[in-house]
N, C-alpha and C positions, 0 to 999 in steps of 0.2 A: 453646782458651779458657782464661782464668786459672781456676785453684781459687779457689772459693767461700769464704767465710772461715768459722772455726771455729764462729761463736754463730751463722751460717745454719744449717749443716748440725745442729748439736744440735736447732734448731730442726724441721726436718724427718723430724729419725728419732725425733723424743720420741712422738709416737702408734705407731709400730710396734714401740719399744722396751717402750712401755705395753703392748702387748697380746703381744709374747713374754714378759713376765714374767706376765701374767695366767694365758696358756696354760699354760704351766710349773706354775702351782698346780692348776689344774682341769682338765685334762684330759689325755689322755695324752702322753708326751713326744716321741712321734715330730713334734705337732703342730708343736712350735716351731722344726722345720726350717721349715716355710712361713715364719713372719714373721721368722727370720732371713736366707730368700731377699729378703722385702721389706725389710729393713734393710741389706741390700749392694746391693739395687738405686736406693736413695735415696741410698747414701753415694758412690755411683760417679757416678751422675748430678748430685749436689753439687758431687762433688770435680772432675770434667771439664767439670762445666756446656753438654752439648753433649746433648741428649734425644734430637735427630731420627740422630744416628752408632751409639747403643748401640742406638735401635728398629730401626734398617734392618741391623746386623751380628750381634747378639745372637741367640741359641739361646732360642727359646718357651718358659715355666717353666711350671709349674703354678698356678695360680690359690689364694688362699688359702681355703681350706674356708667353705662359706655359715653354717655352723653357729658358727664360729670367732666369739668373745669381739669380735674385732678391727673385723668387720662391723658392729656397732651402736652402736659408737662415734662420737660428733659428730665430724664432720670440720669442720677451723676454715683460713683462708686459709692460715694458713702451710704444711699439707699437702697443701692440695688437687691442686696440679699434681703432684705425685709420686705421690698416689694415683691419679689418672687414668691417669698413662702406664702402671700398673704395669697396670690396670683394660683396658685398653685392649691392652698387650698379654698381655695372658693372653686374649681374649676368642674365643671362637668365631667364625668368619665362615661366613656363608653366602654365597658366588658366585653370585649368581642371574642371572648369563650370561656364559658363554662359548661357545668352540668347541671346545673340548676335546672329544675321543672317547676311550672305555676301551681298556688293551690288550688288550681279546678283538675288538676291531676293526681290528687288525692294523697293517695301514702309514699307517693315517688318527689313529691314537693316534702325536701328533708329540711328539718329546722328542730331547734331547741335543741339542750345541754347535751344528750344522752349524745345526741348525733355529732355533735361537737369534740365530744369525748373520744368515740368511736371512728372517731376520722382515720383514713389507713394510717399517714404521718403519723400519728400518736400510738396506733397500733405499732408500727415499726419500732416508734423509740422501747416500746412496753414490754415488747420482747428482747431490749436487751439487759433490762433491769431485774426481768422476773426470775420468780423461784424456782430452781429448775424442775420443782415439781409441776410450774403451770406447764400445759404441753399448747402448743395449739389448737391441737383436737378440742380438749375440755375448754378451749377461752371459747371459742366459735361457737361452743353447743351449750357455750350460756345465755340468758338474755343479756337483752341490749342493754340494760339500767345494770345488769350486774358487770356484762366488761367496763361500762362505764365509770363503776363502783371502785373495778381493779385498777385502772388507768389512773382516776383520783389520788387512788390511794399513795399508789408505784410514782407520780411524778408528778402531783403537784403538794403532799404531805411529807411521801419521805425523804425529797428534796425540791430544791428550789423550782419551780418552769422557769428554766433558763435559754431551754430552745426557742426558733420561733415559733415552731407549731405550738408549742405550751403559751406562750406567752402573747399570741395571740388569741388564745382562749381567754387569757387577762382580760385581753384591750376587750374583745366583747361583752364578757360580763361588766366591765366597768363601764363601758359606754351606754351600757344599759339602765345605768341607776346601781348597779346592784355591789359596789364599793365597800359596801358593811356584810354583805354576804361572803364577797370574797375574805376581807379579814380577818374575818373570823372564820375562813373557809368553812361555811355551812352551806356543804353542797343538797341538802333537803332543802333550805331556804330557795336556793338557786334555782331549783325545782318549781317549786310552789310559785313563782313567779313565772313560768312559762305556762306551769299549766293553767292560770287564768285565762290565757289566752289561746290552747290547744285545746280548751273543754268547749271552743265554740265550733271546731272542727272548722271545715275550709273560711267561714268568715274570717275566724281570729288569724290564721295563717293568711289572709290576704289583710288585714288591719299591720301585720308583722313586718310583709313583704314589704309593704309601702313605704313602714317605718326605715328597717335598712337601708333600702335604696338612696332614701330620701338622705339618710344621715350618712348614707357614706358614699352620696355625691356622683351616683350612679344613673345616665338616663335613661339606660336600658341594656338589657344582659340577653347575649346570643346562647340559646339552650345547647344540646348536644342529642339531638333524637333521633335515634332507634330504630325502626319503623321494621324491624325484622323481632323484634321484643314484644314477644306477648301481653306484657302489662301494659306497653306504652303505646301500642298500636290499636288497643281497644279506643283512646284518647283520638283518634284520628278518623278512624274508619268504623263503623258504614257511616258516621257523622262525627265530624270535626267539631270539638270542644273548643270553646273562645278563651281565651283568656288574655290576662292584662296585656296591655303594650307596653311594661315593662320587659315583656320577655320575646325574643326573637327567634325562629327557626334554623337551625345547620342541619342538613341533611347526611346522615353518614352511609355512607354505600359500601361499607370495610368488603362484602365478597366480590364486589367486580373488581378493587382492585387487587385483590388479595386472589381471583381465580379460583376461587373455591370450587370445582364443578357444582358437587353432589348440593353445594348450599344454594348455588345460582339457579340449578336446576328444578330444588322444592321451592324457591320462589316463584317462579315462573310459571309452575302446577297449579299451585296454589290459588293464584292468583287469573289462571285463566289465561297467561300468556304461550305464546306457542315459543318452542326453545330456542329459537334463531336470535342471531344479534338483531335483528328487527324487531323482536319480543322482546329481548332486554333495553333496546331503546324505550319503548314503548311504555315499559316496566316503570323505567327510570323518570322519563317526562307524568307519567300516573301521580307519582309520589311530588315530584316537586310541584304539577297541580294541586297537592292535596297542602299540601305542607309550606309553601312556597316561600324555600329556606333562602337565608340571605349567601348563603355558599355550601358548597358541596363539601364535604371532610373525607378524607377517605385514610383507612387504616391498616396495616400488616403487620407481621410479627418482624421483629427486626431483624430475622436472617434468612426474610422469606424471600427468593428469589424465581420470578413467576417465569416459567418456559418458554420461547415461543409455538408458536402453532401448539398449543396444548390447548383452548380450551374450546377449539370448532374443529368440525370437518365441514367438509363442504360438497352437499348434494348434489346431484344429479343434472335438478335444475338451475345448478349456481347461489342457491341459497347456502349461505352462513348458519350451522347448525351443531347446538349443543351436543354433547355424546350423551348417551342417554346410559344414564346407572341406578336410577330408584326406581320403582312402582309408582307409576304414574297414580292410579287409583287412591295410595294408602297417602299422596299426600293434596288430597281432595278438602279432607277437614279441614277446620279452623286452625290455625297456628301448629298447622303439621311442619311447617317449613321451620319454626323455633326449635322443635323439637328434634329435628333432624341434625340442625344448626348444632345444637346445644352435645347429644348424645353422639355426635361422628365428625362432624365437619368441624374443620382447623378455623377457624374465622371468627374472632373475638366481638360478634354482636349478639351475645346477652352475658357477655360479662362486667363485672363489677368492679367498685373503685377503679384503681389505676390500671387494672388491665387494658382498657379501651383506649390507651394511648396511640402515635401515631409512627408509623414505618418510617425506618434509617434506612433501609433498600428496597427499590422499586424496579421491575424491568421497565425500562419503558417504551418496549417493543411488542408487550403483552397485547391481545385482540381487543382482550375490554377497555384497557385504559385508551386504548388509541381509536377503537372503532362503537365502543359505546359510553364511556364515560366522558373523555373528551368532546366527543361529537354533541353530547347531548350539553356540555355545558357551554362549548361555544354558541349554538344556536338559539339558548336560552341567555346567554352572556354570563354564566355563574362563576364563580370565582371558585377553586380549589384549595384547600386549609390543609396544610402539613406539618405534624407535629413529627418532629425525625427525630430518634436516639435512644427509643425506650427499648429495654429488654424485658421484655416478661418475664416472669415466672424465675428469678433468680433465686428466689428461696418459697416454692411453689407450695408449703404448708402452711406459711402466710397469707396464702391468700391474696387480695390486692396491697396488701403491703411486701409483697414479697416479690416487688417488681424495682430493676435497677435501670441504670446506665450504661451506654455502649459509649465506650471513651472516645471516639473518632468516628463518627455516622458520617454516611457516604455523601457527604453536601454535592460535591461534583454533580451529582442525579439530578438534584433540584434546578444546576443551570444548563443541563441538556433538555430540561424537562420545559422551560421556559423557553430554550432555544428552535424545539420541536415544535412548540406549538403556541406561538408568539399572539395569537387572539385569545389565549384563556387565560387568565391573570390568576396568580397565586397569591397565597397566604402562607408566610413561615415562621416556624419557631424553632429551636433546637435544643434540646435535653443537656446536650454538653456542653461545658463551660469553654473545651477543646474549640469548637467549631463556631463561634462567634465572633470570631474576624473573619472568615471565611464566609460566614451567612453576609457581612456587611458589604464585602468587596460584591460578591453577585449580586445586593442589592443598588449600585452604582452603575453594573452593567445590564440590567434590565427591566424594562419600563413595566414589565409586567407581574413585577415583584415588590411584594409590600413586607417588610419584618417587622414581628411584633412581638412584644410579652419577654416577661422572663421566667419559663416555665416550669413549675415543680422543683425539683435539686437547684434550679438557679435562682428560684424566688426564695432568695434569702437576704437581707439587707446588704451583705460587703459585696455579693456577688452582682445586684441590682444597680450598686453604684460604679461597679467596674465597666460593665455591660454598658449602661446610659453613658456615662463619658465616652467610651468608644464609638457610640452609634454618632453621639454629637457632635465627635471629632469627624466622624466618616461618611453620616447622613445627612450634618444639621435637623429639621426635624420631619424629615421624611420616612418618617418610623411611628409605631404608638409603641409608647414606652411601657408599657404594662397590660394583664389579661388579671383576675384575679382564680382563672380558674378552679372557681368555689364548686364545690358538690354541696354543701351545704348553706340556705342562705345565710346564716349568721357569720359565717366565714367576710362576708365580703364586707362585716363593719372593722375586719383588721387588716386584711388585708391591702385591701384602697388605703388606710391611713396609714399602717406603714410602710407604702411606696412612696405615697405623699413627701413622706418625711426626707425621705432618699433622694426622688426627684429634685426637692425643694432644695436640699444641700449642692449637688450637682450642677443643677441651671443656675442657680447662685454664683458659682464659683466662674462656669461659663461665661455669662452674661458682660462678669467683672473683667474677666481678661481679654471680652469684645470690648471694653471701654476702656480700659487701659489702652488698644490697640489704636484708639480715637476714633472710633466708632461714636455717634450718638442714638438714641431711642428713648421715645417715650413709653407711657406705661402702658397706652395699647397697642403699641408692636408687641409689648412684651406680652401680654397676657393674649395676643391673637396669638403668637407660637404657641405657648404655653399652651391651651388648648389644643393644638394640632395635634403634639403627642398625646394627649389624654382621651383624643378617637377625631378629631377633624384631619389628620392624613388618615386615617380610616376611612374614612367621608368621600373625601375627594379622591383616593383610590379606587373605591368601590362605584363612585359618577363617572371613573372613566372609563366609556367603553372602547375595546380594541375588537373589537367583533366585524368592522366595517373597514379597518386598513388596510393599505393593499400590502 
């Protein structure tokens, strides 16, 4: 883009230029590095004129100090967008869902290229480029370095990564250092650089972990665990594996709300509990002792719609009691309850990529949601996570890429769902692009309703900046504007920058036509919003309890 002309740019660096001469006089002198970082960051961004290229390539700076002169300064139009981007990205994010796992969980903490490559999104575009002699069958029963190999070849050789999912494979590699590998696309190069740091097995993935976070302004990412998954269950029980405080627990419970019998039932075996909703409570408080997740997730196929009175009878003695259809004995082993799970039961906890998304229909008259899921996270005050709108299995030989969208998911549910049961507070996101004015309005009329993220099909830049305008127009910042929902951690060094980017454009634009309106603020009002959405309404969501209202 052209350079900006001279009397712009004086214009824009005249408050930071004010307040490194201010700092200079009062305080100590190491200060006036900060606002000289923010006076080459306005003069670049001036002089290139291009905000969304420096946010997605750019190295994370440090933030200018709260104490700092510079802060309680009126900010007037002519700074406003340079002070946000800088606001914005200096800002801490909280990820409040992915799939990430630590590396003290071994082969389930995914990182480096291969994985990168392999992502379903990439898988999806791959199939529609390929030769039609690749089939799915043979991509799948190749290794992992060889789909990788194919995917290289299909879209970022034979033409440009022009998508996001491609082109944020870019931002990572480059963010990396590794800028001369991509141009000359030498993906062995690419390679050889990860494996310095895979050949040390879990240290180097935890030297890796640190790095990403670090650089892409993360202070901590909510997991997605399992606990009905054989792999991942070994991590928890008969002894709990620690791992960093980068990474935070969510607890998924997909068959009590999903009514799975035969699955609730080998849980329950398995575990020594007896089949009554006393058991499944029982069940449930076990795990979040073990796990002690910061919200409950729960999941169903999107046209699952759960009976009532289907999943108790009721004894003799008035006890609440499972039907009984398996062999109590045969699920006495170890991880007989996965296997049962996996080989009969409808109920998406051990599947892969995007399968494990979350229910666009719920009853919410079902016994477990009302008499053990709920009960048990009121009492413990947990907060409920619903991802609504995915359809599985739309193109079911893909595998987890062969999972779509339901144009219209039943949001109504979610404010019956809030209405029923006013002490348990929720988490939302929603699949369709359809149903995002509708998610905003029920977040106005519910204190027990937080919306977040813009998830999968809508985490794409044009749709990021539709979505955030609306929320701004309809929440102010009573929202967190983004999740990066990574399964992989290198995902999240492009993901966080190109929201940044988006964000940054967005509050800019906001801010100006709060000061146009004659509005005034300084830069720490602005940068305490700013913050909000990036996981401080998170925060203060999550501190308020509604467990004690009348």
């Amino acid at each position: 883009p052209p350079a900006l002309s001279s009397e712009r740019i004086n214009i824009l660096v005249h408050s930071e230029w004010r307040a490194t001469l201010l700092t200079a006089r009062s305080t100590r002198p190491r200060h006036v590095a900060w606002h000289v970082h923010a006076l080459l960051c306005i003069w670049v961004y001036a002089g290139r004129g291009c905000m969304s290229t420096i946010r997605q390539t750019a190295q994370r700076q440090p933030a200018i100090p709260n104490h700092s002169a510079v802060m309680k300064d009126t900010v007037d139009t002519s700074a406003i967008k340079a002070i946000v981007m800088s606001e914005v990205q200096t800002a801490t994010a909280i990820d409040l869902h992915t799939h990430l796992l630590p590396p003290t969980h071994g082969i389930l903490c995914l990182w480096g290229i291969d994985e990168l490559l392999t992502y379903h999104y990439l898988v999806a575009e791959y199939f529609m480029v390929a030769d039609a002699s690749v089939t799915p069958e043979n991509f799948f029963a190749s290794t992992k370095q060889d789909q990788a190999d194919m995917i290289w070849q299909a879209l970022f050789l034979d033409r440009l990564p022009m998508s996001e999912a491609c082109r944020g494979v870019v931002t990572v590699l480059t963010r990396l250092g590794l800028s001369d590998a991509v141009r000359t696309r030498d993906l062995s190069a690419i390679r050889l650089h990860y494996e310095k740091l895979q050949c040390q097995g879990e240290a180097g993935a935890k030297i890796f972990c640190e790095q990403i976070f670090a650089a892409a302004g993360v202070k901590y990412a909510i997991m997605t665990n399992i606990p009905f998954d054989a792999l991942e269950a070994k991590y928890w029980k008969p002894h709990k594996v620690g791992y960093s405080t980068r990474f935070r627990s969510a607890l998924r419970v997909d068959p009590l709300l999903a009514g799975d019998r035969p699955a609730i039932e080998a849980a329950l075996k398995s575990s020594g509990y007896p089949e009554t909703m006393d058991g499944a409570r029982d069940y449930l408080r076990e795990w979040c002792d073990v796990m002690e997740p910061e919200y409950m997730m729960a999941s169903t196929p999107h046209d699952f719609v759960l009976r009532e009175g289907s999943l108790a009878t009721t004894g003799a003695d008035g006890t609440r009691a499972l039907t009984q259809s398996m062999n109590v004995s045969a699920m006495k082993r170890p991880f007989a309850f996965v296997d049962a799970t996996n080989s009969g039961a409808n109920c998406g906890v051990g599947c892969d990529g995007a399968q494990d998304e979350a229910p666009s229909v719920i009853d919410e008259n079902s016994d477990f949601l009302s008499e053990v899921l709920m009960k048990v996270c009121a009492e413990r005050d947990l907060p409920v996570a619903l991802k609504i709108g995915a359809r599985r299995g739309t193109n079911p030989k893909l595998k987890s890429a062969g999972d779509g969208v339901v144009a219209f998911a039943d949001a109504a549910m979610l404010g019956r769902l809030c209405t029923r049961f006013p002490k348990v507070r929720f988490l939302a996101t929603f699949l369709s692009r359809n149903n995002q004015h509708e998610a905003c309005v029920l977040a106005t009329k519910f204190r027990n309703l937080h919306i977040y993220g813009c998830w999968w099909f809508c985490n794409n830049p044009s749709i990021i900046e539709e979505i955030t305008k609306m929320r701004v127009e309809m929440l102010g910042t009573s929202f967190t504007a983004q999740h990066s929902d990574a399964r992989v951690v290198d995902q999240m060094l492009y993901k966080w920058p190109h929201s940044r980017a988006v964000l940054a454009k967005v509050l800019g634009a906001e801010y100006e036509k709060l000061l146009l309106s004659g509005w005034t603020m300084s830069r720490q009002e602005v940068r305490r919003d700013v913050r909000r959405i990036f996981g401080g309404s998170y925060e203060d969501f999550m501190s308020k309890s509604l467990r004690d209202q009348v």
